[in-house]
VOPAGU-2260 file (C-alpha; in pm, 1 decimal, decimal comma):
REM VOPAGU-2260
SITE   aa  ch    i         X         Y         Z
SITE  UNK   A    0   -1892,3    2742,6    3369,3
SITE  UNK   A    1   -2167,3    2526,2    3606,4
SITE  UNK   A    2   -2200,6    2188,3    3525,7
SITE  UNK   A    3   -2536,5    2252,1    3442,1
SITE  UNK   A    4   -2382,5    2464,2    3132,0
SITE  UNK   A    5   -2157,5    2220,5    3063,8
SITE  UNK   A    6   -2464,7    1926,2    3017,4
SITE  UNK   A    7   -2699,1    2173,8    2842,3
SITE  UNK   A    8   -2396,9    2219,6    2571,4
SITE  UNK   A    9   -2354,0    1876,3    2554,4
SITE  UNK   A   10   -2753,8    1844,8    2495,4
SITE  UNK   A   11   -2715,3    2059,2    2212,4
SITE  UNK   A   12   -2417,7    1898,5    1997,0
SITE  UNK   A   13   -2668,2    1576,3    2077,2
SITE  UNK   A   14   -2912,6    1759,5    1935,3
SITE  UNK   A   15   -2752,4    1918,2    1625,0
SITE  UNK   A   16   -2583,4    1596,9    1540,7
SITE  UNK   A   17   -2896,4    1400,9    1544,3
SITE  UNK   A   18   -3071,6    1641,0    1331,4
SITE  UNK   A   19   -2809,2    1594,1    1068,7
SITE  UNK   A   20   -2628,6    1914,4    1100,2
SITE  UNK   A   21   -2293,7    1790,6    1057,6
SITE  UNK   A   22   -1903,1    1872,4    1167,5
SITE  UNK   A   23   -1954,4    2221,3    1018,5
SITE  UNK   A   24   -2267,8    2294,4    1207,7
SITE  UNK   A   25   -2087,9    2192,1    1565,5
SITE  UNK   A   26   -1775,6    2391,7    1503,3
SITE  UNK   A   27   -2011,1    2671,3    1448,8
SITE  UNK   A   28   -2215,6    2589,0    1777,6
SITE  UNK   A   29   -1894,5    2572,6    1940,1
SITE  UNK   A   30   -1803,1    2929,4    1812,2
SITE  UNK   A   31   -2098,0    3032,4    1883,3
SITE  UNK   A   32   -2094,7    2963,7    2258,8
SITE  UNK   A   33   -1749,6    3066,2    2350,0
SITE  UNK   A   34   -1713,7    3387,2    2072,8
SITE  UNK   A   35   -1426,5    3262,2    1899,7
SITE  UNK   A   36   -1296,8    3165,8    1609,9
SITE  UNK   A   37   -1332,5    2755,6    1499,7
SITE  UNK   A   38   -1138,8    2558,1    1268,5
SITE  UNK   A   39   -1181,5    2243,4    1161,4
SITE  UNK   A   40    -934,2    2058,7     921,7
SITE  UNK   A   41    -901,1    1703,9     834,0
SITE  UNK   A   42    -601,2    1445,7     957,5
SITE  UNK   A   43    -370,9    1633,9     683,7
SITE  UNK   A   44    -395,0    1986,1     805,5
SITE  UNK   A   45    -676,5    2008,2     521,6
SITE  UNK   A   46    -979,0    2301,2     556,6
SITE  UNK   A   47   -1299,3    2126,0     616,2
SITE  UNK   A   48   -1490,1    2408,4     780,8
SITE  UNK   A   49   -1416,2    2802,2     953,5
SITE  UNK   A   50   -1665,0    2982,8    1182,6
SITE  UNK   A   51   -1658,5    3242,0    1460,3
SITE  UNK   A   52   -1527,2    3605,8    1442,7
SITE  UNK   A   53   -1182,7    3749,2    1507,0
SITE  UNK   A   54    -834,3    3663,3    1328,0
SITE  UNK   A   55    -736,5    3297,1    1211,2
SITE  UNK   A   56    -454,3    3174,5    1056,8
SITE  UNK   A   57    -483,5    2939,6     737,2
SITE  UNK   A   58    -439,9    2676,7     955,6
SITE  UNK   A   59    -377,0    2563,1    1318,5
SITE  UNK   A   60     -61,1    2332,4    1234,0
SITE  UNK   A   61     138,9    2573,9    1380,1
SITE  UNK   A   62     -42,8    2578,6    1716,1
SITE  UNK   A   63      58,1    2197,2    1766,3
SITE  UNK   A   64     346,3    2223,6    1583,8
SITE  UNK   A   65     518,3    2541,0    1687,1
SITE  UNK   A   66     320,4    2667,9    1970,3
SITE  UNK   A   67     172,4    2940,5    1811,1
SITE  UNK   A   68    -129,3    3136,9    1980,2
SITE  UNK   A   69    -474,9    2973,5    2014,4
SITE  UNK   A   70    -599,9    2573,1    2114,9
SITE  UNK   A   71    -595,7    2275,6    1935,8
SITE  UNK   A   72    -714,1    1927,0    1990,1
SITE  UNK   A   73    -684,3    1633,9    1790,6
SITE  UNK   A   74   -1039,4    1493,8    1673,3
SITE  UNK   A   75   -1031,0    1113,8    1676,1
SITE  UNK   A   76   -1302,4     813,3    1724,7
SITE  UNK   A   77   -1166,2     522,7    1933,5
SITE  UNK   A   78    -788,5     502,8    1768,1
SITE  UNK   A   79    -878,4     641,3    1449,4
SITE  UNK   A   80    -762,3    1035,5    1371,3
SITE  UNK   A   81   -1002,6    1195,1    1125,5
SITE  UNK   A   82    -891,5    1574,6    1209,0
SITE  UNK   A   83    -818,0    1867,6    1414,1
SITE  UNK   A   84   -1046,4    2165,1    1585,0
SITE  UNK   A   85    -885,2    2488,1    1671,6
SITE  UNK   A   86   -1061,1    2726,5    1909,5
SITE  UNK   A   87    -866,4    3100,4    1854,4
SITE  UNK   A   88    -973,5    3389,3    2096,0
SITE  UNK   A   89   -1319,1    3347,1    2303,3
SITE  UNK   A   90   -1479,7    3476,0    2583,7
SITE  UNK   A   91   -1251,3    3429,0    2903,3
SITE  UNK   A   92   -1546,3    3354,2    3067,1
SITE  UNK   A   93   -1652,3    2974,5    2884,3
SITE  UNK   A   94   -1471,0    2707,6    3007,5
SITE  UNK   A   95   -1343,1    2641,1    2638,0
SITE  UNK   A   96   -1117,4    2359,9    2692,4
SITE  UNK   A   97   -1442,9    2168,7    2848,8
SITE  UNK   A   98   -1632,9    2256,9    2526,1
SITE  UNK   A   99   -1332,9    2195,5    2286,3
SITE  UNK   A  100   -1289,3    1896,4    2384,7
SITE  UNK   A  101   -1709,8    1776,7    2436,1
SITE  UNK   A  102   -1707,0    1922,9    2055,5
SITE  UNK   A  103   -1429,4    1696,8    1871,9
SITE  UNK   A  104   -1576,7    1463,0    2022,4
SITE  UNK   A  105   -1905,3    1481,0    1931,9
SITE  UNK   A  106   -1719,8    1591,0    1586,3
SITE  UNK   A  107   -1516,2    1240,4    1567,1
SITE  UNK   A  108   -1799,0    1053,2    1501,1
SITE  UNK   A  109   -1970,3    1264,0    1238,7
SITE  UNK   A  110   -1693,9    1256,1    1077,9
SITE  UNK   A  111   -1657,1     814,8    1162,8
SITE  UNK   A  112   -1971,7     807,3    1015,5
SITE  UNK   A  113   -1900,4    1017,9     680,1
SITE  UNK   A  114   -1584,5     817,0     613,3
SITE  UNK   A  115   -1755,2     482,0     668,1
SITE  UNK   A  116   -2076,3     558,2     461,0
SITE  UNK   A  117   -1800,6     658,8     189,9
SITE  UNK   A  118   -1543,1     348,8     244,2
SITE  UNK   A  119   -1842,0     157,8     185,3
SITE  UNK   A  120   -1968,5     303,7    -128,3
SITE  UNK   A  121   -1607,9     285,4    -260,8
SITE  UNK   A  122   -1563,6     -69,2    -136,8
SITE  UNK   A  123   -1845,5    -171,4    -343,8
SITE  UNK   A  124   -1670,7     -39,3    -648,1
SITE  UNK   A  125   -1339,6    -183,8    -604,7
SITE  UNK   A  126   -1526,8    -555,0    -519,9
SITE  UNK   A  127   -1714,3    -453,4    -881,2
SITE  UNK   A  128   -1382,0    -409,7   -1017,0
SITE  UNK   A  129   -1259,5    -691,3    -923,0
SITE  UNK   A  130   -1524,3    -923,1   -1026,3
SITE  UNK   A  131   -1509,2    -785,8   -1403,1
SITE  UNK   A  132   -1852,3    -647,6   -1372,2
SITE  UNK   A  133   -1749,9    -381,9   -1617,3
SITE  UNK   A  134   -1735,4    -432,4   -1988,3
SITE  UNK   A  135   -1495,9    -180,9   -2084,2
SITE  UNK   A  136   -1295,0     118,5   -1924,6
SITE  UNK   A  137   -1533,8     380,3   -1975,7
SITE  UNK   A  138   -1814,9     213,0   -1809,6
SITE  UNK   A  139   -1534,8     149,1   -1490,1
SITE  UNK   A  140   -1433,7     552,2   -1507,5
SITE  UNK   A  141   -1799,2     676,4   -1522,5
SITE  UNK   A  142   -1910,2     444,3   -1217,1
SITE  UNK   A  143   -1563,6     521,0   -1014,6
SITE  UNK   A  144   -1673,5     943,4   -1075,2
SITE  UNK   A  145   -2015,8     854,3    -920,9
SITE  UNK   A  146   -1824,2     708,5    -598,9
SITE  UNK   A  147   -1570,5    1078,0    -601,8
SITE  UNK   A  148   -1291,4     775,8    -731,6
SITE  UNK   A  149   -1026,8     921,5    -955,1
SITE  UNK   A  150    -897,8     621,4   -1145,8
SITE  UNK   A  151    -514,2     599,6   -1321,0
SITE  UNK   A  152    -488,4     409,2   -1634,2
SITE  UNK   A  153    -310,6     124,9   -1411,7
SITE  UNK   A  154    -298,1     -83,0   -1098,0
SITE  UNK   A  155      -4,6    -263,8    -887,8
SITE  UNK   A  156    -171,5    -448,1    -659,5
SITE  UNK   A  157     -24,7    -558,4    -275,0
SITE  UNK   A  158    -216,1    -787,0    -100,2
SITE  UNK   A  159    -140,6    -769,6     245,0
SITE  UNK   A  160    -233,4    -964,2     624,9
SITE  UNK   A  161    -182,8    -813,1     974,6
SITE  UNK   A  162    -169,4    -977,3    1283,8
SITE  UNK   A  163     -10,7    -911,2    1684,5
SITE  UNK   A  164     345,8    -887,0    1733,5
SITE  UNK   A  165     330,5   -1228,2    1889,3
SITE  UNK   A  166     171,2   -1437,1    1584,4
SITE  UNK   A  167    -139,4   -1403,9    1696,4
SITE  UNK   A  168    -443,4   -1263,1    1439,2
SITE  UNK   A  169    -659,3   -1025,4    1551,9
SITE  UNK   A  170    -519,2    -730,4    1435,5
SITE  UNK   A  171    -736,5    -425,6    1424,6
SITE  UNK   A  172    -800,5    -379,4    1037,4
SITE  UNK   A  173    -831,3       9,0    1095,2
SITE  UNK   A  174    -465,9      44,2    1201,4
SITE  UNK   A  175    -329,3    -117,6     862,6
SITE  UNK   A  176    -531,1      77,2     653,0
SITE  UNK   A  177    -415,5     410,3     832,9
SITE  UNK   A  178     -88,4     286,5     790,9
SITE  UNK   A  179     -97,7     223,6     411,9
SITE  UNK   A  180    -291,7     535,5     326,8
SITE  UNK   A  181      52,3     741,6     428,7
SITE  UNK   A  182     259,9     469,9     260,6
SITE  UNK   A  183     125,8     429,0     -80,3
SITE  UNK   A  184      89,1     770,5    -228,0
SITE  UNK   A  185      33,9     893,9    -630,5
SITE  UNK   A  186     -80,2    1158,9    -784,2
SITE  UNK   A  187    -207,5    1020,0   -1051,0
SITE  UNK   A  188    -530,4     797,0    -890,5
SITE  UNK   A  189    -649,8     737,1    -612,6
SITE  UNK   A  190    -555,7     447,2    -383,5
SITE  UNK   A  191    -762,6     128,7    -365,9
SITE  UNK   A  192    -870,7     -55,4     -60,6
SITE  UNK   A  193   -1084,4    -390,7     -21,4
SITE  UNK   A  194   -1062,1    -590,3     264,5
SITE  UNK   A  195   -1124,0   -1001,6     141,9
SITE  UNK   A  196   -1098,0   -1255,1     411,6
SITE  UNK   A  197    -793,8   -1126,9     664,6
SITE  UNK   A  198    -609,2    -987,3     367,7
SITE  UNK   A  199    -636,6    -621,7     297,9
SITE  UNK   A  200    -621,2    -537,6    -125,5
SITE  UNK   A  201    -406,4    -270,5    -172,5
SITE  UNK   A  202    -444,7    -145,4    -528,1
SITE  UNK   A  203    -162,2     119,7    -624,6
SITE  UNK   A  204    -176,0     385,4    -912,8
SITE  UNK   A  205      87,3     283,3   -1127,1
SITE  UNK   A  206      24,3     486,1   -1459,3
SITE  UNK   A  207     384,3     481,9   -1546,4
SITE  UNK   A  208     707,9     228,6   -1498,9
SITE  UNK   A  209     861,6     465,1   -1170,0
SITE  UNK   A  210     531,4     440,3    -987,1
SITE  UNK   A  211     547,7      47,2   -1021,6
SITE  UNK   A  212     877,6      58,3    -912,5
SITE  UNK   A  213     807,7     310,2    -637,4
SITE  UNK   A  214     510,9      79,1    -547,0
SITE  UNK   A  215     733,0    -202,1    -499,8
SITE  UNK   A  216    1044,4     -86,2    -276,7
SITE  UNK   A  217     755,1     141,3     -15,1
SITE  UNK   A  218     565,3    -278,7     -27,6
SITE  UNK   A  219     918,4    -418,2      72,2
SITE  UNK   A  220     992,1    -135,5     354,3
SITE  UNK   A  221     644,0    -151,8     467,0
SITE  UNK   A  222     698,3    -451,9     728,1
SITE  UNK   A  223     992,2    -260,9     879,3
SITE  UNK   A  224     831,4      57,8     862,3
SITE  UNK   A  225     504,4     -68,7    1046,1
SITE  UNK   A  226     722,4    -247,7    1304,5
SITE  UNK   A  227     860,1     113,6    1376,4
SITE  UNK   A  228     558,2     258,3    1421,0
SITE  UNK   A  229     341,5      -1,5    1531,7
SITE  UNK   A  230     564,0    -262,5    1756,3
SITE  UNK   A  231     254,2    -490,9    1790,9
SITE  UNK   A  232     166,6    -508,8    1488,2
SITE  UNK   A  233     318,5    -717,2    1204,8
SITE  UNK   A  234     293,5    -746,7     846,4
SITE  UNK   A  235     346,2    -972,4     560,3
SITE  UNK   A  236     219,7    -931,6     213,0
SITE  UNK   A  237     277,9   -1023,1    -188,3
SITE  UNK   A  238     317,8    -797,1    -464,1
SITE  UNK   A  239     154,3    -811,4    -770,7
SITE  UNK   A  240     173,6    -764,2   -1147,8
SITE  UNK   A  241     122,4    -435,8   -1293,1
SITE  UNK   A  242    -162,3    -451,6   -1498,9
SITE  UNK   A  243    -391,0    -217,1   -1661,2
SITE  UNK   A  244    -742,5    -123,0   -1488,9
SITE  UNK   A  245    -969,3    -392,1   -1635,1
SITE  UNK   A  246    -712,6    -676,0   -1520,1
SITE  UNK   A  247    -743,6    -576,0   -1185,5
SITE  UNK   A  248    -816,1    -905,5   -1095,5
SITE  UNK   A  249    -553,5   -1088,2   -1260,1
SITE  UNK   A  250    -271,9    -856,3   -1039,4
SITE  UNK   A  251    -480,0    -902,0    -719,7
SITE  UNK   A  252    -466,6   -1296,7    -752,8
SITE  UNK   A  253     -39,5   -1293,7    -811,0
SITE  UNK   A  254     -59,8   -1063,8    -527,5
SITE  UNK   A  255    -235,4   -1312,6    -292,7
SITE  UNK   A  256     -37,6   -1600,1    -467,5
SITE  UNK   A  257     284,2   -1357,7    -375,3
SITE  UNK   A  258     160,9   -1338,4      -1,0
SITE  UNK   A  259      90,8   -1758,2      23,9
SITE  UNK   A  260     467,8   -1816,4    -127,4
SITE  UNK   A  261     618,2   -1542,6      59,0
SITE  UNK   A  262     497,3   -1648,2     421,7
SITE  UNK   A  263     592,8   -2052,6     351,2
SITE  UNK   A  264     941,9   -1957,1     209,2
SITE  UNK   A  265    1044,3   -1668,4     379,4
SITE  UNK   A  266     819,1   -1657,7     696,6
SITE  UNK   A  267     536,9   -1347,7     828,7
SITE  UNK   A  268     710,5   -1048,1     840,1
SITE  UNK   A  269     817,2   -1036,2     443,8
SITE  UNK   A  270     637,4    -859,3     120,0
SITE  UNK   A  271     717,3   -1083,2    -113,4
SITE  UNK   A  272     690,5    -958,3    -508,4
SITE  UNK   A  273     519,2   -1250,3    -779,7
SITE  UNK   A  274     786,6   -1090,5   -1055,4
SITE  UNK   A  275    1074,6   -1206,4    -805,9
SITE  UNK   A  276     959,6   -1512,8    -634,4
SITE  UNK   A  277    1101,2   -1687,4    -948,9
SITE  UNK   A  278    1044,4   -2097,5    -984,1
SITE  UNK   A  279     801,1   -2086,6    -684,5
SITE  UNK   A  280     452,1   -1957,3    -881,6
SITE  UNK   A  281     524,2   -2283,3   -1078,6
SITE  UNK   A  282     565,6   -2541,5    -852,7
SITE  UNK   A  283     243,4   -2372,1    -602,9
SITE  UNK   A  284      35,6   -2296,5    -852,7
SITE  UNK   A  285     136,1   -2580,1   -1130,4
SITE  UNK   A  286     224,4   -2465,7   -1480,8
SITE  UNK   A  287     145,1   -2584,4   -1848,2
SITE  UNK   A  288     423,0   -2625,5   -2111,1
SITE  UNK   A  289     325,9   -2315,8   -2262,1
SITE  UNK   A  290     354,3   -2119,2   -1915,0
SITE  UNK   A  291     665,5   -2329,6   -1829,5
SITE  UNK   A  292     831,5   -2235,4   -2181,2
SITE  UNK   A  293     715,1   -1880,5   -2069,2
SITE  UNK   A  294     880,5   -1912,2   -1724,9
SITE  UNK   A  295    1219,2   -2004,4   -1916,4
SITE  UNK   A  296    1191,5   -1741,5   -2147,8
SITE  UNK   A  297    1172,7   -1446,9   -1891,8
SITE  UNK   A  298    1404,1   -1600,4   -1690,2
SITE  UNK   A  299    1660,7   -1649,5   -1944,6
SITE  UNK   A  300    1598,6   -1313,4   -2179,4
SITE  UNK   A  301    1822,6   -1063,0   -2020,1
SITE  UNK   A  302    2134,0   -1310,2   -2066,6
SITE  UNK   A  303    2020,1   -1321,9   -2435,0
SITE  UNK   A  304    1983,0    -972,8   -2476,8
SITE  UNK   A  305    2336,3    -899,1   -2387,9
SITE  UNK   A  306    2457,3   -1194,2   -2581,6
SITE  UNK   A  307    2306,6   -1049,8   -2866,3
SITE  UNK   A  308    2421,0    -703,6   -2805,2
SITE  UNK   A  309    2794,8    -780,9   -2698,1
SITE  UNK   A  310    2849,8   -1115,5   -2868,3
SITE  UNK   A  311    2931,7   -1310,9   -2524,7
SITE  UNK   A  312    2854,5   -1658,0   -2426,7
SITE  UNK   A  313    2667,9   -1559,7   -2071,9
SITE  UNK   A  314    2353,0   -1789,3   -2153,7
SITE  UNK   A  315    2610,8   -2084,1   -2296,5
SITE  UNK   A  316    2844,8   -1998,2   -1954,5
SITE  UNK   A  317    2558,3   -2059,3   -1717,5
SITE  UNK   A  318    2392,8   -2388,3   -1903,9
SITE  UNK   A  319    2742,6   -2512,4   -1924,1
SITE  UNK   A  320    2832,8   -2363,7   -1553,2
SITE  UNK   A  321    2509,4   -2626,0   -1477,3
SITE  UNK   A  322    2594,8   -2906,7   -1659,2
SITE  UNK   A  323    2914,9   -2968,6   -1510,8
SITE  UNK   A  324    2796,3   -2959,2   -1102,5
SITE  UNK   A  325    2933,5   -2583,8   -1105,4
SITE  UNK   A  326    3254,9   -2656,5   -1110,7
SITE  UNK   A  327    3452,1   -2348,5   -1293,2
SITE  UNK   A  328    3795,4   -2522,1   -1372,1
SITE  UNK   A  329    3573,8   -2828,1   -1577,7
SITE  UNK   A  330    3400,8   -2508,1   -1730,9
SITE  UNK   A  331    3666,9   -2346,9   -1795,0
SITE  UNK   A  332    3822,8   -2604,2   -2000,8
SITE  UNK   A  333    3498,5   -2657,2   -2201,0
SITE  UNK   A  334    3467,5   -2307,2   -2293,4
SITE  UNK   A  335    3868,5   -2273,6   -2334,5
SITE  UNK   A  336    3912,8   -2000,7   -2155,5
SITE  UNK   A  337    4053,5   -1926,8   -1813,8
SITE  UNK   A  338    3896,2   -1971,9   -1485,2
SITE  UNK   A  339    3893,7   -1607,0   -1418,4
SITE  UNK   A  340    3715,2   -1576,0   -1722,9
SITE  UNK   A  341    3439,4   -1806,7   -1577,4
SITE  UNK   A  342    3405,4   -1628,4   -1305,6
SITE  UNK   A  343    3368,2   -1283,6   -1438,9
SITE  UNK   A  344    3110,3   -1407,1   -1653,4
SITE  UNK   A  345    2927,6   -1538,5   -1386,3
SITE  UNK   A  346    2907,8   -1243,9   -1209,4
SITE  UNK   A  347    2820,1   -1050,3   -1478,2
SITE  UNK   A  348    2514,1   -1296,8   -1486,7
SITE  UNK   A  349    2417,8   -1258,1   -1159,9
SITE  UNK   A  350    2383,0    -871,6   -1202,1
SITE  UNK   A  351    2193,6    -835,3   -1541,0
SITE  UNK   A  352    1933,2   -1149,9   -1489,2
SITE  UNK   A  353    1933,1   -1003,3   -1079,1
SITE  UNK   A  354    1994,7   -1293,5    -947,8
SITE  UNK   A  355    2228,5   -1450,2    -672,9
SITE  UNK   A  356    2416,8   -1793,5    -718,9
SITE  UNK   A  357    2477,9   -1717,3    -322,8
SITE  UNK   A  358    2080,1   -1738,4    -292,1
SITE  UNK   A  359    1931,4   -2092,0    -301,1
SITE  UNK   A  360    1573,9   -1933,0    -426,8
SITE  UNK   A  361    1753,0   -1804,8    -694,5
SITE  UNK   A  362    1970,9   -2041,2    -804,2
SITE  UNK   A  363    1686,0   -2257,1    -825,3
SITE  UNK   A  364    1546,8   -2020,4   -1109,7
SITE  UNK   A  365    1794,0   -2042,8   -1296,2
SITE  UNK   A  366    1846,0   -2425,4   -1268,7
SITE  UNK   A  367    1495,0   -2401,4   -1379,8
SITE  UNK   A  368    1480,9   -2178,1   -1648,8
SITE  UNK   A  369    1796,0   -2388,5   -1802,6
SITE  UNK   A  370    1627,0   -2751,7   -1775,5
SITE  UNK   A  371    1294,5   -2610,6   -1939,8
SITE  UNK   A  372    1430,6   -2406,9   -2187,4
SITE  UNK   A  373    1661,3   -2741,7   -2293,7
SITE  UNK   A  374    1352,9   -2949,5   -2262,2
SITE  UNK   A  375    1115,1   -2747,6   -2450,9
SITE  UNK   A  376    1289,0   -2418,0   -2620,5
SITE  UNK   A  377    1535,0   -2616,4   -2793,5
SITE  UNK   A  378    1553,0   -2633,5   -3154,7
């Protein structure tokens, strides 16, 4: 194929793509020219668009994956995948692999274009959402179909900040939110994305207990997950509270309180979750008696739960373990029982209220929890 070929094809993607044709519309330009068969599929192996004559398989994984008959390239705009295009058969003549390769990437940014046009539309939403525009959950599902959003009944939310390997910021926004697409899955809603300040907004379908749960161990892999696949890039983030759709906003600002605690007590580099940090919320964010009595109650429940449920002292155990500088032989005497005793129950408290008398964050919950609830819980 002459050069001149080569810059009259080129012409004509220019010209097709400027006169709105679209991806579809190249890959069939692309057939056109070299008599093949064109397939273009999205980043997942997805059908977007088939053109062209002669035999094609439902889709060209194989030929990257397993070598199978035929030419594939990957169609990208500066680091950013958005798809594949397959070229099967063709005249011999055409030099395809030129034209492949001219196409996807005339092709990558259509296809740029598309997704930003629709981030943006979908950005506006979840910024709606999150200022409480709506006045109840029908008006938020009707605007969310307008924008192709399928909504679940509720949100964890994970709000999270990238920057270089080496502490600097800078990161490229674009590679975090690739990232997170793969991470956070559900079937039940689509995932949420809204970029305020240098944190990214991660809101997760949660629509029942696992996917909360789910939500939260992929948030706490994610640095170490990123770090594999992205060395330069680090992550730290904060967890929020489930909460149903309309409260959006309420689980997006424990997530960013999550993210400001995590990074000043544990460093970059951690997801920290709000429902874990314990005493901290308090003491950053300042706390009424009512919240404080709240605090204590939480804290404290599970003990009283199993007190209930088993007649045992745990909850008396731990305020007396307190009380007496933690030493277990003064306890022990207290409670009359043996020191082996004390220390059985103290593990036992450890596991059910998940917390560590090994872990100084912890420990300080509990000391916490005890002094309020003796303060202001007691009768």
């Amino acid at each position: 194929m002459t050069a001149e070929a080569i810059v009259e094809f080129t012409e004509a993607l220019t010209r097709i793509a400027a006169s709105g044709g679209g991806a579809k519309a190249l890959a069939a330009y692309l057939a056109q020219t070299t008599g093949g068969g064109v397939m273009l599929e999205d980043a997942r192996w997805r059908h977007l668009a088939t053109s062209g004559a002669g035999p094609m398989p439902p889709s060209a994984r194989g030929i990257v994956e397993a070598g199978a008959p035929g030419k594939a390239l990957r169609v990208a705009a500066g680091n950013n995948h958005y798809g594949w295009l397959s070229l099967f058969g063709g005249n011999a003549k055409t030099d395809s692999d030129v034209l492949l390769r001219l196409t996807a990437a005339v092709i990558g940014i259509e296809l740029a274009r598309d997704v930003a046009t629709v981030r943006g539309q979908k950005t506006d939403f979840w910024a709606a959402l999150l200022a409480e525009e709506f006045h109840d959950a029908a008006a938020a599902r009707e605007a969310a179909a307008a924008h192709g959003i399928v909504l679940a009944s509720s949100y964890l939310t994970v709000a999270l900040e990238a920057e270089n390997a080496d502490g600097r910021s800078g990161a490229d926004p674009n590679a975090l939110r690739s990232l997170v697409a793969d991470v956070f899955r559900c079937p039940d809603g689509e995932l949420g994305l809204q970029e305020c300040g240098v944190a990214l907004f991660v809101f997760v379908p949660a629509s029942r207990a696992v996917d909360a749960s789910n939500a939260r161990t992929a948030a706490g892999l994610l640095p170490k997950n990123i770090a594999r696949r992205k060395p330069d890039l680090r992550v730290s983030g904060g967890v929020g509270t489930l909460e149903p759709l309309l409260a959006l906003r309420r689980s997006a600002a424990y997530a960013e309180a999550a993210l400001t605690i995590g990074r000043r007590v544990y460093g970059s580099g951690h997801v920290a979750s709000y429902a874990e940090l314990g005493a901290y919320p308090l003491l950053y964010e300042g706390a009424d008696v009512q919240a404080l009595r709240a605090f204590a109650s939480d804290a404290l429940a599970p003990l009283r739960l199993y007190d209930e449920k088993h007649q045992t002292e745990l909850e008396r155990t731990l305020k007396l373990y307190f009380k007496v500088g933690q030493n277990v032989k003064t306890a022990a005497e207290a409670l009359s029982v043996h020191r082996h005793t004390v220390f059985y129950r103290l593990r036992q408290i450890a596991e059910i209220s998940g917390r560590s008398f090994e872990n100084p964050h912890d420990q300080l919950t509990l000391r916490m929890a005890v002094a309020i609830d003796e303060l202001h819980n007691a009768s």
